[in-house]
N, C-alpha and C positions, 0 to 999 in steps of 0.2 A: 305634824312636821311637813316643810314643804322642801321636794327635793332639787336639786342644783339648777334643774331646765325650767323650774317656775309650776311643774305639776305637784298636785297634790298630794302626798303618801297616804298608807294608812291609818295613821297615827292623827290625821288634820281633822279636829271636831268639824263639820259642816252638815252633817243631817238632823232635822230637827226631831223631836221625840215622836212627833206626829207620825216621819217616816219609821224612824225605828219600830215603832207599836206595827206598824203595818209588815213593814217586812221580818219582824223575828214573832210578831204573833205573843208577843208579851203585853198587857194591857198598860195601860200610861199608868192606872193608879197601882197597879202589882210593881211595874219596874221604878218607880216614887220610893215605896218602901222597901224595896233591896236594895235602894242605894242608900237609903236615909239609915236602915237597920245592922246590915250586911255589908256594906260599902262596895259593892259588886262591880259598880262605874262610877268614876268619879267624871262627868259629864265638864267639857270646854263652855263660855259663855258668850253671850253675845254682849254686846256695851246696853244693852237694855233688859240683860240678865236673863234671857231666854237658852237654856239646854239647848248645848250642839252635840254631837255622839262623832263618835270617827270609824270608819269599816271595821276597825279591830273591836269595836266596841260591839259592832252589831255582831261579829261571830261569834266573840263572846256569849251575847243573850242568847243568839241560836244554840249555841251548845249548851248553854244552863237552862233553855224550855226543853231542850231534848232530854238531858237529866232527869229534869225535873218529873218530866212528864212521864219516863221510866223507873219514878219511886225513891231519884235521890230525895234525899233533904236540900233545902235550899241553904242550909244551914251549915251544912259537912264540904259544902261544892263552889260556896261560893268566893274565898278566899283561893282559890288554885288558879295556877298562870295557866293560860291559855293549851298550851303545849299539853297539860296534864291532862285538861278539861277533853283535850282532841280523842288522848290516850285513852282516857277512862268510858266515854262514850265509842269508841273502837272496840273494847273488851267488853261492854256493856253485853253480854247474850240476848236476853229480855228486850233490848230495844227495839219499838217497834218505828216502822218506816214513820215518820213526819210529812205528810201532804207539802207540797212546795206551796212558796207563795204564790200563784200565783192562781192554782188550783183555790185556795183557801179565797182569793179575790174574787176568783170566777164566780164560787156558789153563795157568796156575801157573808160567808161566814166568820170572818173577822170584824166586820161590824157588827153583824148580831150580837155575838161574845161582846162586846163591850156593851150594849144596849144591856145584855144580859144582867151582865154585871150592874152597871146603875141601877136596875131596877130591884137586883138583890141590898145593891147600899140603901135605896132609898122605900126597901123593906113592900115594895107595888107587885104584888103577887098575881095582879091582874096583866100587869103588862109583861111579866114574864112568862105567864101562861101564852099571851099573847105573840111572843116571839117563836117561841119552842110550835106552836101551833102553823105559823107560819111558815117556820124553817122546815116545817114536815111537807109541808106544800113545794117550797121551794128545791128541798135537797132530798136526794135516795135516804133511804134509812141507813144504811152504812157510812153514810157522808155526815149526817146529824148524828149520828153516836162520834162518829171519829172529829167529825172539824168543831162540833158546837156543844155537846152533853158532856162531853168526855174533859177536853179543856176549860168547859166551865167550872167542873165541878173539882178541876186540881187546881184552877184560879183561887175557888173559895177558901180551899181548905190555905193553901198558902197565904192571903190575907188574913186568915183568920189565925193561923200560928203568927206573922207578922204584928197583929194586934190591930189590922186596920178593918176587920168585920169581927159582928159581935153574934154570939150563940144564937140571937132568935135571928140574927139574918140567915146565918148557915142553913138553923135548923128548919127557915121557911123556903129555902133554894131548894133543898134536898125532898121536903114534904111534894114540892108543886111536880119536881121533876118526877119523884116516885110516881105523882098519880097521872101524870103524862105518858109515861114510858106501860105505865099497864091499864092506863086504856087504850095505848097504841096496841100493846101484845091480844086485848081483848078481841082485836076489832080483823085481829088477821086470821084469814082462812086455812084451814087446817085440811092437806087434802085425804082422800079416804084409803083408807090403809097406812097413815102415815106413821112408823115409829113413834114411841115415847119417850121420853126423855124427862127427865124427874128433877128440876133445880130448887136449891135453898141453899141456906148458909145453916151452919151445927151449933148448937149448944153454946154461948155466949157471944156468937157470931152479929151485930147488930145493923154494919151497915149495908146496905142490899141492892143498892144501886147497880153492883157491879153484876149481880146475880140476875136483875132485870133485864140488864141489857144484854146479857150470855141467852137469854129466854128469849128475847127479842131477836137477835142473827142467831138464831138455831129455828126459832119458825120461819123465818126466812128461808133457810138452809131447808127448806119441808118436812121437818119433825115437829111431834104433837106433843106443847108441851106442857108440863102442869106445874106451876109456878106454885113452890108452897110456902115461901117468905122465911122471916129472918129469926134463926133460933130456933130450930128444931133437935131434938135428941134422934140421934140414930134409927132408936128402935122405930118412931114415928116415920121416918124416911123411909126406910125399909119396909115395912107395912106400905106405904103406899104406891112402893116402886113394884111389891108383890103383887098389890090389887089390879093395879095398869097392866101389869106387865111388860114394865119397862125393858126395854134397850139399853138406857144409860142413866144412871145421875150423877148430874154435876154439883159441888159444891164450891161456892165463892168463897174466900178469906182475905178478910182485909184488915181488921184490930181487934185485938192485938195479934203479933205475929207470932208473939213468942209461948202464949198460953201454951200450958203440957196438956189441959184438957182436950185439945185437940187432937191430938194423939191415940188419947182413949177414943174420942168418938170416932176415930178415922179406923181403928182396927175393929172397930164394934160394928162400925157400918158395913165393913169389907165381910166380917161374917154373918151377919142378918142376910145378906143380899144375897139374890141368886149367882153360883158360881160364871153363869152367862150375861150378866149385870153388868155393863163395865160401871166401871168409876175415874172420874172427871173432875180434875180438883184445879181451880182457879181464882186468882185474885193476887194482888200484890204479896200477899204473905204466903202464899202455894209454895212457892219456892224457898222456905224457910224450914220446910218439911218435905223438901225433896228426897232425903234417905229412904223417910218411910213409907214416902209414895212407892218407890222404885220396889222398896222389900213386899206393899201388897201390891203388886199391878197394876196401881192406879196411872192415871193418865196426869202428866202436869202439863197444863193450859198456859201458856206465856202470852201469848197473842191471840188476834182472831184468826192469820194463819194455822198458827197451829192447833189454834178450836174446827177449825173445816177440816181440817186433815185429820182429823180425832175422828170427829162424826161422820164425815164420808168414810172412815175404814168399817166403821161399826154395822 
């Protein structure tokens, strides 16, 4: 809509998808299929049928990657007016802060993510090894977990519930990233005397990604830590938290959220462990089992804030 003095409103399609990708940080082929699936934007046209977007549109997609990116469905969020969208990310707890655009420009990480992504559509495990290598070169480790690993890997799963990535692309993004993120954790110096810290995922627990990277900013953080992978039963954690002599273990939890076995192994591990043990339970689905955190004194992880404030009290 164009207002009485001849300026443009916010309603006036005029940025092309180009910008949009750039400034909400949504990939051209993800915001394709929420429009195409979900009808998330209905995009203005040019006379040569090229996608215009209008500022309301672009807040929009800011507020659905910020969702998104704090575990909504894109599926439950993407039909709400705006106002709701503002609401619901307001009330959001778990939300963590979003880098500005401009930060995300500065360290190239909005291009890499899409480079990223092509190389998962076009299944080149070389050239994504290749990126991830480079971005390690170019960005701090908290800045490649947060602007490049972390939004790539909720790009995936989102194409892939949209139907526009297929299982062996997933399941080769996720392989190459696994073995990136622990030969990064290999490769870091452990200093002497350092605390342990004990991480895995429990007993039907499969995906680990989130676990690696918890292992990753906690040696950072200067604790020593022993990464024992995905699916383990209690009593194995416990045995190895006794042998360290750990400080803490953390547990990730990602799928499913609602398993009751979890439960069991959350009270089982609370009693194995040493009384001075803490316990650290993290991942999207942590907080789905927030009762029975609070009932054993377990610690729940929402963020990387409140993962440093965890392990510096300890």
């Amino acid at each position: 809509m164009t207002s009485s003095n001849g300026r443009q409103g916010p309603d006036t399609p005029r940025h092309s998808i180009a910008v949009v990708s750039r400034r909400t940080g949504v990939n051209q082929l993800l915001l394709r299929a929420w429009e195409r699936r979900y009808g998330v934007i209905v995009p203005g046209r040019t006379a040569t049928g090229r996608r215009l977007y209008s500022d309301a549109d672009i807040e929009k997609l800011l507020l659905l990657r910020q969702l998104t990116d704090a575990d909504h469905r894109i599926g439950d969020v993407a039909h709400l007016p705006i106002s709701e969208l503002r609401a619901l990310a307001a009330d959001e707890p778990g939300l963590p802060p979003r880098p500005t655009t401009d930060a995300a420009a500065a360290n190239g990480a909005g291009e890499r993510l899409d480079q990223a992504l092509d190389a998962v559509r076009a299944l080149d495990h070389a050239a994504l090894e290749r990126l991830l290598e480079r971005g390690a070169v170019a960005m701090s480790k908290p800045a490649l977990r947060r602007d490049l690993i972390v939004p790539l890997m909720v790009r995936i799963g989102e194409l892939w519930r949209c139907g526009d990535l297929r299982v062996a692309q997933e399941h080769m993004a996720s392989a190459i990233v696994r073995s990136f993120l622990t030969t990064m954790n290999a490769r870091h110096p452990i200093p002497v005397g350092a605390p342990t810290l004990i991480v895995a995922t429990p007993v039907g627990q499969w995906h680990e990604l989130g676990a690696l990277m918890a292992a990753s900013h906690a040696l950072e953080a200067g604790w020593d830590v022993l990464y024992l992978g995905a699916s383990l039963p209690a009593e194995e954690i416990a045995g190895a938290a006794a042998s360290r002599r750990a400080r803490a273990v953390l547990l990730n939890l990602v799928y499913p959220a609602a398993d009751p076995n979890i439960d069991v192994e959350l009270r089982q591990l609370r009693r194995l462990l040493e009384p001075g043990t803490a316990l650290l339970v993290s991942g999207q689905a942590a907080a789905s089992h927030g009762q029975l955190l609070a009932e054993l004194g377990a610690q729940l992880i929402r963020d990387p804030a409140s993962f440093d404030q965890a392990i510096n009290s300890l």
